[in-house]
N, C-alpha and C positions, 0 to 999 in steps of 0.2 A: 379172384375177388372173394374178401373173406363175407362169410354168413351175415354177419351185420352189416356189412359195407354194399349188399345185395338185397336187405332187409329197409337199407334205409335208400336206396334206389328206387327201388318199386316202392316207395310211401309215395317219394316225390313225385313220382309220375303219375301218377293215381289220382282220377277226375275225385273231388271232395266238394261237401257242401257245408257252407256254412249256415247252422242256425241259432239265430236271435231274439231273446222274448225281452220284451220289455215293459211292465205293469206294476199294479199294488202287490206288494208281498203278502202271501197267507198260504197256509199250510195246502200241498198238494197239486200245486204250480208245477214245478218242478218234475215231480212222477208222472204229470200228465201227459206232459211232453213228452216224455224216455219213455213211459209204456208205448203211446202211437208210433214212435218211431222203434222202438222193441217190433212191433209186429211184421215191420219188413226186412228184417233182419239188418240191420245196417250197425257197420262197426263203427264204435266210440274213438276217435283218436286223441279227442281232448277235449275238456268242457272247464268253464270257468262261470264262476257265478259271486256277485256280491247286492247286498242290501243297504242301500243310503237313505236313512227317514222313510225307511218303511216299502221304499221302489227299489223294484227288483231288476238287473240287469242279469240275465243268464245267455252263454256262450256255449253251444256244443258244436263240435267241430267233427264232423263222419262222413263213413267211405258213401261215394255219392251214388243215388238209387236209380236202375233205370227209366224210372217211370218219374222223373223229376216234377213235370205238372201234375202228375194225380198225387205228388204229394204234396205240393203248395195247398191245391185245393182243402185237400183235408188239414191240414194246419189251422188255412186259414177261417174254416172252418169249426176249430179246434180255439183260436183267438177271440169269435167272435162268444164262443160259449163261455170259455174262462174271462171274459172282459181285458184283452192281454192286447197286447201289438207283438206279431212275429212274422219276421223277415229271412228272407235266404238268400242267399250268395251263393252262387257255385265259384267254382275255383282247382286248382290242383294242388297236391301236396301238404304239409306239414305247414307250421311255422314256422318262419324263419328263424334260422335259429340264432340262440344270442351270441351279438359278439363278445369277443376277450375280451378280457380285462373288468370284471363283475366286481362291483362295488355295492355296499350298501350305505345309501345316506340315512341317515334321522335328522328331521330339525323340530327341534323345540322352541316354543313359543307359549307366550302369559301375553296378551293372547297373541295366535299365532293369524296374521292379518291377509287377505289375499293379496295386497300389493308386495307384503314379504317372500310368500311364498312363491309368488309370480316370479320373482327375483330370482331366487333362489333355481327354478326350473329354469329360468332365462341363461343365468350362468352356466348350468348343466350342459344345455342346448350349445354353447356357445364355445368350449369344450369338444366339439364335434361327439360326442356320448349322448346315448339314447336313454329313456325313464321307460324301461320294461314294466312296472309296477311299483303299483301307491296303494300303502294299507295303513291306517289307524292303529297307532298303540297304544295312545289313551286321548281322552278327552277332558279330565281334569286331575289335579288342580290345574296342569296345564295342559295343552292339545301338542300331540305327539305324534310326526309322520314317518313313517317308512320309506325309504323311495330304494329301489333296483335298478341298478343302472348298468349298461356296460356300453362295453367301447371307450374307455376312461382310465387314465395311469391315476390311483389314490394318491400317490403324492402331489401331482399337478391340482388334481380338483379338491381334493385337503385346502390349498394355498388358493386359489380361487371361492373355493366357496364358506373359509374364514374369514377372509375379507367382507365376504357380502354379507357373513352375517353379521358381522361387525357393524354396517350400513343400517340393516333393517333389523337392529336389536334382538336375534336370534341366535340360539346355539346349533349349530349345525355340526353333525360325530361325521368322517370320512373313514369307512373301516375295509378292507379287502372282504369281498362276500365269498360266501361257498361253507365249507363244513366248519372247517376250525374258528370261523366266527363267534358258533357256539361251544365250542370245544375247552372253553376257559374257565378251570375249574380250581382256581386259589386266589382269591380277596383279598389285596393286602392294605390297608386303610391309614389313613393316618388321625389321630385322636381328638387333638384339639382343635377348633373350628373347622371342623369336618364330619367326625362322628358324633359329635357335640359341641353346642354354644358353648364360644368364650372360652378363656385358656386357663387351664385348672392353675398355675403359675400367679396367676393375677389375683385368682381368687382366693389364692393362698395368701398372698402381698397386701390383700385387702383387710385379712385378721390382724395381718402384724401392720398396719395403718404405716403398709410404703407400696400404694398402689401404681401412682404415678407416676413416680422414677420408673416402677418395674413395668409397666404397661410399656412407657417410652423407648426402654430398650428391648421389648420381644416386637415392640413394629418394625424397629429396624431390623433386627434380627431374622423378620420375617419375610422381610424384601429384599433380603441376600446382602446387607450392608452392614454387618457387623458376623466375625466368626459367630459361630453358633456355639461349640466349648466355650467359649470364653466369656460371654453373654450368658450362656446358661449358669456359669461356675459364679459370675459376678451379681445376676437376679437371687439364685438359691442363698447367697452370701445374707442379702437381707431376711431371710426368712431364719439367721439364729436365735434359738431361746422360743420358737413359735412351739405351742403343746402340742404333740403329733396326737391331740384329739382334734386339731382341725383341722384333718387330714378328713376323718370321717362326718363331721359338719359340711366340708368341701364336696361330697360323694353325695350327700344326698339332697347338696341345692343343683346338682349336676342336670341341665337339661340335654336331652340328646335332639341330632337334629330332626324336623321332622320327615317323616319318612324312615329314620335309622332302622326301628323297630320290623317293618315289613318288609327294606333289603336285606335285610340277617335273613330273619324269617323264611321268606321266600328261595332264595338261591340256596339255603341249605337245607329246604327240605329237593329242589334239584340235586341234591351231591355236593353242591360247592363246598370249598373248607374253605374258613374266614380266620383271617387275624389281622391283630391290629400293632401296631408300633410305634413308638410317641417318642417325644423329645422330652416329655414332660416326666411322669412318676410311677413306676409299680405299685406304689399303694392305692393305686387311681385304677389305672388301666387290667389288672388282675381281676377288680371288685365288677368290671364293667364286662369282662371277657366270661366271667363266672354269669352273671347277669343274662346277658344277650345269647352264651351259648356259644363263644367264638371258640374257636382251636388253638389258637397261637397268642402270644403277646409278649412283647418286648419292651423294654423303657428301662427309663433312669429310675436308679435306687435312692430315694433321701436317708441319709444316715439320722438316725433315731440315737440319743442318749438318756436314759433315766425319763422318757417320757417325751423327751422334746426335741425338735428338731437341733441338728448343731449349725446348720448351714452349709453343709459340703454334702457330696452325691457319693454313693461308693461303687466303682469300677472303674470300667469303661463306658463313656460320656455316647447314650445312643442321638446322634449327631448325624448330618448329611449322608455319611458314606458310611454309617452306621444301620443309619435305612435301609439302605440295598443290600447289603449284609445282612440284613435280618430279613429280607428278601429270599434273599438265594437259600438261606438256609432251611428259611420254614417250607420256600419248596422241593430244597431236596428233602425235608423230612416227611412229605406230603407225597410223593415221587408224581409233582406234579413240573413239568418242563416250563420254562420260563417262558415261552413263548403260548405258553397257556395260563398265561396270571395277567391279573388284573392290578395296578396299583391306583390311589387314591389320594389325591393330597393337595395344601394350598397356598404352601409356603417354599420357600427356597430351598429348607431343610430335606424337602420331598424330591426335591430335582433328581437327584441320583435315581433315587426309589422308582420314579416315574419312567426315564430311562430305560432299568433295567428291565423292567414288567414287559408282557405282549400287546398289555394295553395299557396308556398312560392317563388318567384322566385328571385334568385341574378343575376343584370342586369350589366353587363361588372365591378364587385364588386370585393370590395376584398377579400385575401383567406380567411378571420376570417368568412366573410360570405356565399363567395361560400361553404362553408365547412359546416354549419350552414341549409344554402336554401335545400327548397325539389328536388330544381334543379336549374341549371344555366343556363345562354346565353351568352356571350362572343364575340358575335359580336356585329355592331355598330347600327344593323339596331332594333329600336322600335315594331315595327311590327310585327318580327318573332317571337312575342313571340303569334300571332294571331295562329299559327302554332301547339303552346303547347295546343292550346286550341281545335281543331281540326278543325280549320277554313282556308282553302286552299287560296294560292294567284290566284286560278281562280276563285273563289266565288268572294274576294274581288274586281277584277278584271269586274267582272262580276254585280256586285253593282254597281258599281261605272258605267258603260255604261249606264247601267237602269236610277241612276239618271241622269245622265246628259240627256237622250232621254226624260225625264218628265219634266226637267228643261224648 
């Protein structure tokens, strides 16, 4: 028998006590309890502690003492001074430990409702897979939960619990848990109504007063019902004779989405590299990569003559399978593995794109894609998708003081 395998024998057999405090939270709780129990020498094998409005639940889990009543006594002793409730269990061994197959859920919710959420755990349940733990990753604009689960194949409960949330108006991510969850460190994004309101195309269409037609053909185009070349070559058509000054008019009615600013932000001061790749314009997408900070960017060239546009794109047309190609390339230039990229998108044009990525996400998209994506979001906010990644709005929140205290 090897050392660990002998290691983890004698855990399990080993009389253990379980101790429980449960009270108001305030500083000094906690050391109170691990000093009295420090004095009898008893080892830690595991302690778990969290704070809900302010009530404190704490779990310590140690090798069990011979004098088990004279330490009730004192505890409870120990409860009556701290104004607390503390319980024991004795017992043997470790926790069980988890099964295969570890999964991590998030479901997001505006708001997120107990009868949703009850669901959503009911489906789990149902599943024969256990919920090891529930932690909060933010609380607005929307409410955002964590769940750990194992004993569960992701693709099964992916397809079980889209559905449900489908039922009770929720976004629920299904991701494989363990290291590489966080391990994903290339953004690849898609531009228009994604990283910003509204599609710079339209708004172009809008100076040369042919909004409509051109509106008309990029929702088709968007729901996978019209080639995407050909569509694009046929929208840019309208836009001959337009002054390529309202390229830079177009740039600064540009809203981005909200949120955009803080996922940049955020994941790149962790290391991530971001780019973005559009179906739409480099004179667009350059100015915004320059802006935000991104790394990469990719898009269509509007050919410029004497000032003005002529109507035609110069290259190769960045298109569906144009996407993922600029995918693979920014991350072999990145020497980030594909199975550690993230893509982002919410149109048809992105399907490839989303595909090829580790992680696919369809961002307020449509059903051809939400259908398509390894998961969706559906809300407005950019950011929550910081969430999918296991990245809380108190960290972010909590960066973001830092820098400004260094600033």
């Amino acid at each position: 028998m090897t050392g660990q395998a002998e290691h983890e024998t004698s855990i399990a057999d080993r009389p253990t006590l379980l101790v429980t405090l449960t009270g108001t939270d305030r500083p000094g709780l906690t050391s109170a309890v691990l000093s009295m129990l420090a004095l009898r020498g008893l080892d830690v094998i595991d302690a778990e502690q969290v704070v809900l409005r302010g009530r404190l639940v704490l779990g310590v889990l140690l090798s069990a003492p011979r004098d088990h009543k004279e330490l009730k006594k004192e505890l409870k002793a120990l409860a009556e001074n701290l104004e607390v409730d503390i319980s024991l269990k004795k017992g043997f061994g470790d926790n069980e430990p988890r099964r295969k197959g570890r999964t991590q859920v998030t479901v997001i919710g505006s708001p997120l409702t107990a009868q949703g959420f009850a669901a959503i755990a009911g489906r789990i349940a149902d599943t024969g897979a256990n919920i090891d733990r529930i932690s909060r990753m933010a609380r607005y604009p929307v409410t955002a939960m964590e769940i750990a689960v194992s004993g569960a194949d992701p693709d099964s409960l992916r397809t079980v619990l889209a559905l449900e949330g489908v039922r009770q108006g929720l976004d629920v991510a299904v991701q494989p848990g363990g290291l590489y969850r966080r391990a994903k460190r290339l953004i690849v994004m898609d531009v228009d109504s994604t990283l910003i309101q509204g599609e710079v195309i339209e708004m172009l269409a809008s100076h040369a007063g042919r909004l409509e037609e051109v509106a008309a053909v990029t929702e088709q185009a968007m729901r996978g019902e019209l080639d995407f070349a050909d569509s694009l070559r046929s929208r840019v058509a309208t836009l001959e004779g337009l002054p390529a000054s309202a390229l830079d008019e177009v740039y600064e009615a540009i809203v981005l989405a909200p949120g955009a600013r803080t996922l940049v932000r955020t994941l790149k001061r962790l290391g991530y590299q971001f780019a973005i790749v559009s179906g739409g314009f480099s004179q667009i997408t350059d100015k915004l990569a320059a802006d935000l900070g991104i790394d990469f960017a990719s898009a269509n060239e509007l050919e410029i003559v004497d000032g003005k546009l002529t109507g035609k794109v110069i290259g190769d047309i960045v298109d569906r399978a144009g996407k993922a190609t600029a995918l693979r390339r920014f991350a072999e230039t990145s020497g980030t593995p594909l199975s550690q990229t993230v893509a982002i998108g919410d149109g048809a044009n992105d399907l490839d794109m989303l595909a090829a990525a580790g992680l696919g996400i369809a961002f307020n998209a449509k059903p051809v894609v939400r259908a398509a994506a390894d998961t969706h979001v559906s809300v407005p906010y950019l950011d929550t998708i910081l969430y999918l990644l296991g990245i809380s709005r108190e960290e972010v929140e909590a960066a973001d003081a830092d820098a400004d205290t260094d600033a």
